[in-house]
Each structure stands twice: as C-alpha cells, then as structure tokens.
Backbone as numpy.savetxt, mean C-alpha at the origin, in Angstrom:
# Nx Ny Nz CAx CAy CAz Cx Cy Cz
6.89 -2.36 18.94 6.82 -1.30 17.96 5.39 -0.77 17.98
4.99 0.58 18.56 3.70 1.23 18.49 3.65 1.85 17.13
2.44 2.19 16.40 2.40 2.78 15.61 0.74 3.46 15.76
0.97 4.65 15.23 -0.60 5.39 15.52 -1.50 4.87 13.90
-3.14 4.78 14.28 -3.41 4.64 13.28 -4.90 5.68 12.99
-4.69 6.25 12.18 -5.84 6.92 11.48 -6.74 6.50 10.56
-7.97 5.97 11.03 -8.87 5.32 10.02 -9.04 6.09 8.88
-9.48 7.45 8.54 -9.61 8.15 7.56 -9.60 7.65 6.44
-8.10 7.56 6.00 -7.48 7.04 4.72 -6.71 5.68 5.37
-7.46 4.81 4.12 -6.57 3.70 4.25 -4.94 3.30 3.77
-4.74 2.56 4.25 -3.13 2.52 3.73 -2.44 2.66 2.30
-3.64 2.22 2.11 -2.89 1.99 0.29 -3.74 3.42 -0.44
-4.03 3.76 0.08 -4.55 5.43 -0.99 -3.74 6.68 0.16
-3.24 6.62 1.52 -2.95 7.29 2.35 -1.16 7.03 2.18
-0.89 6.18 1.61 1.00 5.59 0.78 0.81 6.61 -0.18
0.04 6.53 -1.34 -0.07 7.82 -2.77 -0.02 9.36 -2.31
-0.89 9.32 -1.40 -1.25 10.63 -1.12 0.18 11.19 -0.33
0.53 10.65 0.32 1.93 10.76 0.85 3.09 11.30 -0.22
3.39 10.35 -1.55 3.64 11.20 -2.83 3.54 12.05 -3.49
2.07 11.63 -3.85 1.22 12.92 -4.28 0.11 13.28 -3.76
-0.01 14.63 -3.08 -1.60 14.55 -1.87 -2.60 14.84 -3.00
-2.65 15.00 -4.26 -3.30 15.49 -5.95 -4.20 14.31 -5.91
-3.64 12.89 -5.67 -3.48 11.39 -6.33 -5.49 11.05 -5.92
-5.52 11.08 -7.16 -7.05 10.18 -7.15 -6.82 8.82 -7.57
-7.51 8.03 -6.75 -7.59 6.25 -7.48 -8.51 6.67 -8.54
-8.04 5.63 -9.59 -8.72 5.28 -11.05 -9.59 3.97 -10.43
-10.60 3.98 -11.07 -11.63 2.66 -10.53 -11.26 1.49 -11.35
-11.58 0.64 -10.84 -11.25 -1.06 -11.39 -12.22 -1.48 -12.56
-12.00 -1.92 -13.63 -12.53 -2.37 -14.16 -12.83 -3.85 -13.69
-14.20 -4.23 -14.04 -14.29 -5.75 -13.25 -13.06 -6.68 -13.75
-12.69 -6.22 -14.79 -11.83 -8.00 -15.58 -10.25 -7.04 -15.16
-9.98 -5.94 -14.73 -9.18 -6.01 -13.70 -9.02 -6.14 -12.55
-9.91 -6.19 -11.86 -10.23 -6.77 -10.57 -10.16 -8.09 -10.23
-10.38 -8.52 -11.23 -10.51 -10.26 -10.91 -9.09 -10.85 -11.47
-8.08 -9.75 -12.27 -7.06 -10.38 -12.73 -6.11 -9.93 -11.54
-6.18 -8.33 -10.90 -5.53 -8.27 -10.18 -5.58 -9.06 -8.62
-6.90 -9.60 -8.26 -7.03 -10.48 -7.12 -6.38 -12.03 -7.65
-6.63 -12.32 -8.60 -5.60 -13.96 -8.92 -4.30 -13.68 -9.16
-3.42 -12.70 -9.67 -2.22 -12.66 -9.01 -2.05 -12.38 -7.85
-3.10 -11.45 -6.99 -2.39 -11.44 -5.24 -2.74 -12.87 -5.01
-3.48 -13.43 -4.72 -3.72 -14.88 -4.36 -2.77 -15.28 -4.45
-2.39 -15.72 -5.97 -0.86 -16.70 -6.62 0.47 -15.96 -5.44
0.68 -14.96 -5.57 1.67 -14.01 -4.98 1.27 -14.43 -3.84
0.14 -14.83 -2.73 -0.04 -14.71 -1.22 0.53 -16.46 -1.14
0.06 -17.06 -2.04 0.64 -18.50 -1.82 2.12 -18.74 -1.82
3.10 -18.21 -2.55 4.24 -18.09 -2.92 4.76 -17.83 -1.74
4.58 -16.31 -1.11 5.19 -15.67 -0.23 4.98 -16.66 1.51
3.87 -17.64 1.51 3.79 -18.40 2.54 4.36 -19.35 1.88
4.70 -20.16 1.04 5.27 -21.59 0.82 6.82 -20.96 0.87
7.45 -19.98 0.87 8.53 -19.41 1.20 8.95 -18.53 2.66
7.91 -18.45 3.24 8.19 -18.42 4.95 7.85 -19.65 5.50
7.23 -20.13 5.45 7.15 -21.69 5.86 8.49 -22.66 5.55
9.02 -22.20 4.47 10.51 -22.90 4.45 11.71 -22.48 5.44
11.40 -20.88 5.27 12.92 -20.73 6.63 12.11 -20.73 7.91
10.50 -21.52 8.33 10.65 -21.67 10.04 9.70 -21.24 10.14
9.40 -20.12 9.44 8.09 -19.65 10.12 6.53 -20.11 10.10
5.67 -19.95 11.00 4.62 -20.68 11.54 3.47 -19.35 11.06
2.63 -19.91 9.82 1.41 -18.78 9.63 0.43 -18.24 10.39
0.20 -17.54 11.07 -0.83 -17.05 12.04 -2.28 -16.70 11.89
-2.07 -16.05 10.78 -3.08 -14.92 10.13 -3.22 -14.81 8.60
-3.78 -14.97 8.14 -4.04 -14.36 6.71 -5.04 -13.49 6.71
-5.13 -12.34 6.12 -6.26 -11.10 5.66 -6.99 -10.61 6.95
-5.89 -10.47 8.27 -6.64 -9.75 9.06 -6.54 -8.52 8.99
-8.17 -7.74 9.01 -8.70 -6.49 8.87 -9.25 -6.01 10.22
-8.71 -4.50 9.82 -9.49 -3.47 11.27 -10.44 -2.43 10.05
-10.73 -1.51 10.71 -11.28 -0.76 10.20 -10.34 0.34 8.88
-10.51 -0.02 7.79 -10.30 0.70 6.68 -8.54 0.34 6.42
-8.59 -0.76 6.61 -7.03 -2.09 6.36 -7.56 -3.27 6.08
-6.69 -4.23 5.73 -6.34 -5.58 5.57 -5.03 -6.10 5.90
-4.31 -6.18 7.06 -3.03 -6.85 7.13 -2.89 -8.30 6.19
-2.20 -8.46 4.91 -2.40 -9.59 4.21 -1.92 -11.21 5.52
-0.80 -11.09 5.77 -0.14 -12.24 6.50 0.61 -11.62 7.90
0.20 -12.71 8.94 1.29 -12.74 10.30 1.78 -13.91 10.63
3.02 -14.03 10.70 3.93 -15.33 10.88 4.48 -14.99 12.23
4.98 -15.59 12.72 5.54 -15.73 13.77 6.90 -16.90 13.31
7.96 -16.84 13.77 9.27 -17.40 13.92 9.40 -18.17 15.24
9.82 -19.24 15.21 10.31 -20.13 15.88 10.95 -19.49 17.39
11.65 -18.64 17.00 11.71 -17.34 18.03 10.68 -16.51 19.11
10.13 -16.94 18.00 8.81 -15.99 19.29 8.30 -14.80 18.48
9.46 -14.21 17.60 9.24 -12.86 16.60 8.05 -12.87 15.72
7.09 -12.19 15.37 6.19 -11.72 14.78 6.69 -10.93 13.63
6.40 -11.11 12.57 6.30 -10.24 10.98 4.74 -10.21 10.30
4.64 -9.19 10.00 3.54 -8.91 9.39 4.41 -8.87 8.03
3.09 -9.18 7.11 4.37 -9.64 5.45 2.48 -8.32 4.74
3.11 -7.39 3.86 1.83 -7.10 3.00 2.47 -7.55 1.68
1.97 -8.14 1.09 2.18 -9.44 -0.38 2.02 -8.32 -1.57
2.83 -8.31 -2.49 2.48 -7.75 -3.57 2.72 -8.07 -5.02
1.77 -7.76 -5.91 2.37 -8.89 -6.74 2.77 -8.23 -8.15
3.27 -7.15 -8.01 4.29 -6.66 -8.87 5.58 -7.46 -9.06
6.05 -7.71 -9.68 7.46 -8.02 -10.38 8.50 -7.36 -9.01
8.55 -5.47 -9.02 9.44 -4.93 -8.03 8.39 -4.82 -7.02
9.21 -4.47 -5.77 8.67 -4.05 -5.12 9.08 -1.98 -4.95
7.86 -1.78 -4.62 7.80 0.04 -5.34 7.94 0.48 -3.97
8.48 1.96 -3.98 8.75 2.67 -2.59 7.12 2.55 -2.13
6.18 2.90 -2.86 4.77 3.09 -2.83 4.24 2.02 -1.48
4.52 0.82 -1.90 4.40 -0.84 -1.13 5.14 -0.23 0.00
6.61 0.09 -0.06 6.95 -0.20 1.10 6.33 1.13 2.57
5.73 2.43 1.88 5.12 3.07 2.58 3.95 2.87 3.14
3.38 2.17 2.20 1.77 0.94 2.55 2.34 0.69 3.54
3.16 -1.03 4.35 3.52 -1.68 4.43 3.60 -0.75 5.86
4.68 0.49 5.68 4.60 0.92 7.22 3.16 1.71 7.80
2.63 2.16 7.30 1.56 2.61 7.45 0.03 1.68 8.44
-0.08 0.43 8.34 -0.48 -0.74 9.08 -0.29 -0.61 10.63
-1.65 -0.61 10.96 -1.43 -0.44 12.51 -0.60 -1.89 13.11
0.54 -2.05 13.81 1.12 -2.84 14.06 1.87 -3.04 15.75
1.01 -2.66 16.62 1.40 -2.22 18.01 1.33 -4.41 17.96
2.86 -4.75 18.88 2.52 -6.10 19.12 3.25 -7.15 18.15
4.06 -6.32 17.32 3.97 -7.29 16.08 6.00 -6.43 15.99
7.05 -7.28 15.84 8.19 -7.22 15.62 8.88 -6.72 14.36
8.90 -6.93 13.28 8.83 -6.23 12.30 7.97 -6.60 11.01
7.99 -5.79 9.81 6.79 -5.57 8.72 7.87 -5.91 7.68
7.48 -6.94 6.62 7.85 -6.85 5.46 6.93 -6.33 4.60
7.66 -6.47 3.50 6.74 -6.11 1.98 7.32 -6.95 0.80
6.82 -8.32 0.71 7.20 -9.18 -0.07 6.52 -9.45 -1.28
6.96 -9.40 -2.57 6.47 -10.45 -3.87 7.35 -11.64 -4.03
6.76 -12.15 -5.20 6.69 -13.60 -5.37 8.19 -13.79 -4.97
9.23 -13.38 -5.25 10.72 -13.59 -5.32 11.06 -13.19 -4.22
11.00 -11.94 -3.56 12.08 -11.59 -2.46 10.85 -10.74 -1.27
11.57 -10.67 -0.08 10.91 -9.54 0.98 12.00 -9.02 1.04
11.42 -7.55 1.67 12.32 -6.37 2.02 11.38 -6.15 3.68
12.49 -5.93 4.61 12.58 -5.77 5.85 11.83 -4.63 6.15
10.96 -3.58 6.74 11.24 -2.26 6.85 11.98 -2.11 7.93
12.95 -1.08 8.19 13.29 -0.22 9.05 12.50 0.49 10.46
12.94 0.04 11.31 12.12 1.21 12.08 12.17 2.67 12.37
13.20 2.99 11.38 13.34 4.62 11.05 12.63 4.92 10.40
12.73 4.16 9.04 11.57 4.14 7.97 10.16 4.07 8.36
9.69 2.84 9.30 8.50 3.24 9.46 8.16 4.69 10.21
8.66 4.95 11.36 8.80 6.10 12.11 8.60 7.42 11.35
9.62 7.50 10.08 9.82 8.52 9.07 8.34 8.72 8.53
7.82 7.28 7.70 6.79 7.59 7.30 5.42 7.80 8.06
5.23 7.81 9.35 4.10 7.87 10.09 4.14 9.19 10.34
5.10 9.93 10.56 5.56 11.67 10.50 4.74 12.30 9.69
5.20 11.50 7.76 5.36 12.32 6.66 3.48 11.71 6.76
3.24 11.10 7.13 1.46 9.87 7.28 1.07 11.58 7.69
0.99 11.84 9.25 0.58 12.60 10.11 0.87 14.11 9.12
1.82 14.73 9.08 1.59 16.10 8.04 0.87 15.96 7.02
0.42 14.48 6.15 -0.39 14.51 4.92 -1.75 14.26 5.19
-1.66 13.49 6.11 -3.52 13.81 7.03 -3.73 15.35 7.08
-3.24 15.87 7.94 -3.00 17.35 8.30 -3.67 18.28 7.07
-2.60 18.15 6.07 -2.78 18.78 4.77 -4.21 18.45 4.17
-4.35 17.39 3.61 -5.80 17.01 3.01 -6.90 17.21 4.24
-7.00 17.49 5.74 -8.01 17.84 6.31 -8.03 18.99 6.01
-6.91 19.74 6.17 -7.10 21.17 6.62 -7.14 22.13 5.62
-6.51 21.83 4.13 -6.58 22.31 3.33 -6.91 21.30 2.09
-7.89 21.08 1.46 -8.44 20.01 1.06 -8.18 20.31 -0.72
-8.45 21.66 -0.86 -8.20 22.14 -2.16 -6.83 22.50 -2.73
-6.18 22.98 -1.60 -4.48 22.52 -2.04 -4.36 21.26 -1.89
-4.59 20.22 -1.53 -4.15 19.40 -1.46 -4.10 18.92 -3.07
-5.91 18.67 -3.04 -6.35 18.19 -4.51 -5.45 18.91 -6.00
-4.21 20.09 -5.52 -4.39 20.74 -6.33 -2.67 21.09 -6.09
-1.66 20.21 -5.70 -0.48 19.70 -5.22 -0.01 18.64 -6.21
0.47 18.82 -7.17 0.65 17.79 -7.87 1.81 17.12 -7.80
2.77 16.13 -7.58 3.74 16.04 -7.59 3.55 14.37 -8.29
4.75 14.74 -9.33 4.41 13.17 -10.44 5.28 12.24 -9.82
5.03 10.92 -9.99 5.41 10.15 -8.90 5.47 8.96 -9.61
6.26 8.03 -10.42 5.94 7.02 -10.72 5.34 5.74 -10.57
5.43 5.80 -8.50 4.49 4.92 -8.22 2.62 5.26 -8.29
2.51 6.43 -8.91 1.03 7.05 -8.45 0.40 7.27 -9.53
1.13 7.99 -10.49 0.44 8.34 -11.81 0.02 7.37 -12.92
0.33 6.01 -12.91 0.05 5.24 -14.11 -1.92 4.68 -13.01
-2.10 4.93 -12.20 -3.18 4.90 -11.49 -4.01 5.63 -10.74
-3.61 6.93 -11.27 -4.07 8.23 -10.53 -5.41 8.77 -12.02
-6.45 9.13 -10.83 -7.45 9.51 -12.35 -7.79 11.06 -11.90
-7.09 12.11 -11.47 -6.97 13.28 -11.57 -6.87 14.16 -12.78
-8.05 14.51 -13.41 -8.58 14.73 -14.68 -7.84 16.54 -14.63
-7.37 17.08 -13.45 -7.15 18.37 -13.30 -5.16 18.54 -13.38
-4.76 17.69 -13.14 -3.14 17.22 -13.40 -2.51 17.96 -14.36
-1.59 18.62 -14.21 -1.27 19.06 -15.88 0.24 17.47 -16.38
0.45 16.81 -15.49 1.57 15.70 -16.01 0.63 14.62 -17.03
1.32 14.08 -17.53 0.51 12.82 -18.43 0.35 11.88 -18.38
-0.49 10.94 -17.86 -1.15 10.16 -17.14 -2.00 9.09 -18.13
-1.65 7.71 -18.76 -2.43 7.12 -19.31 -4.01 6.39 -18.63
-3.51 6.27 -17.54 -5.02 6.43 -16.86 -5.87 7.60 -16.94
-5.82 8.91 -16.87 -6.07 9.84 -17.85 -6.83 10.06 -18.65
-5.84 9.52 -19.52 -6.21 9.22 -21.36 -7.62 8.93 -21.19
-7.17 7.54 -20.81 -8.43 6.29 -21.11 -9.68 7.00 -20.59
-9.86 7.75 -19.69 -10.38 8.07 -18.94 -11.46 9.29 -19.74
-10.81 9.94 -20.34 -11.30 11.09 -20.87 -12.10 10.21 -22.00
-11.19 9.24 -22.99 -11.48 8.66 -24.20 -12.56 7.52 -23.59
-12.96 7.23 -22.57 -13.68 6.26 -22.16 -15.04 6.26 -20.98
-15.89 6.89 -21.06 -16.89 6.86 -20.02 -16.81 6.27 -19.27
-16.74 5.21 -19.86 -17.57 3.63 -18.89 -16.24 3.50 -17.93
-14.74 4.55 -17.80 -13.46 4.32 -17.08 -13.82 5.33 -16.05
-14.22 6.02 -16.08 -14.90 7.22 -14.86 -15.48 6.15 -13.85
C-alpha cells in the first residue's frame, strides 16, 4: 500500500482541515496537556495488551518522520504489518479515522484506528478516497489561503476544538477564548 506524503500539514490538523479548511487548533492548556497525554498513554497500553492477545508481535511504538508520529506497528504472526493510531476518546470519530489514513505508510499492510475497547480496520478505498480529498485540501489552503481560512463548514469532529474567532457557527472553544486571554 503506497501512500503520498506531504510534510506541510501534519495529520492530525491536515484530518480537520479536510472537514473544515476554516479549522484553527485551540492551544493546550498545560493541565490539559498532561491530562490528555495520560489518557493516550493508558489508551496506548490497552490497545497493545489487546494485540498482543490475538498474536500480534509489537514492533514500534511512536515512530516519527517529519511532521507525524505513527503511535504503534505490530506485525502478525503472518508476516502482515498494521499500523494502529491509538485514541483515547470513548468513540472513535470520522476525524481519527481520516488521521489514521493520512500517515505515510508505503510497506505496512493495513492501518487501524483503535481506543481502549475496539479497532476499526481502514479500507483501502477509504484511505485512497481520503489522500484525493488530502491532495485538493493542500491545493486549496496553498493556493487560496484566504478562502480557505474563510470556508467554514461545522463539523462536529472540529468545532468543539477549533479557535477560529472569525466563524459565524458556535463554538465553546470560542467562548472561552474571547472570555479568556490566557486561552489565546
């Protein structure tokens, strides 16, 4: 499975923008940062003490290229390769699973997108689909940078974390944002 990769935008802000090309990240507060890295942890342990049960052999944890992090690579008893990106939401969101294809992965058999409870397979239509819709949204934000910023489309995986102060949808990241300096 080849897949092209564009350093530009990384996977997980280049998945949003794909939704919404509008989508600004909201910045981390430190004591969310440190809460959201101890559930991926908890969530990265889970998702290996549960491939390690049906067979599979861990390869990799947190290998990075330039402007990625592949979380996990297992390999199967088979010979097959999965790349797993861990997430530690409750669902897993279309958002994840566009991340998930987005990962340069030339070499590697197929990509999950697993939390604590279940993985979901991707497709290789799906990934295919989204490296298309990847490639026209690069396109767009190079070439037209101010439509882009200015494209709104509300998205439930994007807006409870989108800090686009110019949005006319309603956005509690937003809020806080306006009502809060120190959230800028």
């Amino acid at each position: 499975m080849k897949v092209q990769h564009n350093p530009r935008l990384p996977p997980s802000l280049l998945a949003r923008k794909i939704l919404c090309s509008a989508y600004v990240p909201a910045p981390f507060r430190e004591e969310e940062r440190f809460k959201f890295q101890a559930l991926h942890a908890l969530t990265v342990v889970r998702v290996i003490a549960r491939h390690l049960k049906m067979g599979y052999t861990l390869k990799s944890v947190e290998r990075g290229g330039i402007g990625y992090r592949i979380d996990l690579l297992f390999e199967a008893s088979s010979g097959r390769t999965r790349i797993v990106e861990a997430k530690s939401s409750k669902q897993i969101r279309e958002v994840h699973k566009i991340q998930g294809a987005l990962y340069p992965h030339t070499d590697v058999d197929e990509i999950a997108v697993s939390n604590r409870d279940s993985d979901e397979i991707l497709s290789t239509e799906f990934i295919q689909e989204i490296q298309r819709r990847a490639d026209l949204t690069r396109q767009f934000v190079t070439n037209d940078p101010l439509g882009a910023r200015s494209r709104y489309t509300p998205h439930a995986d994007c807006c409870y974390t989108c800090a686009n102060l110019g949005c006319p949808f309603p956005s509690s990241t937003r809020q806080l944002a306006v009502a809060s300096p120190t959230r800028r």
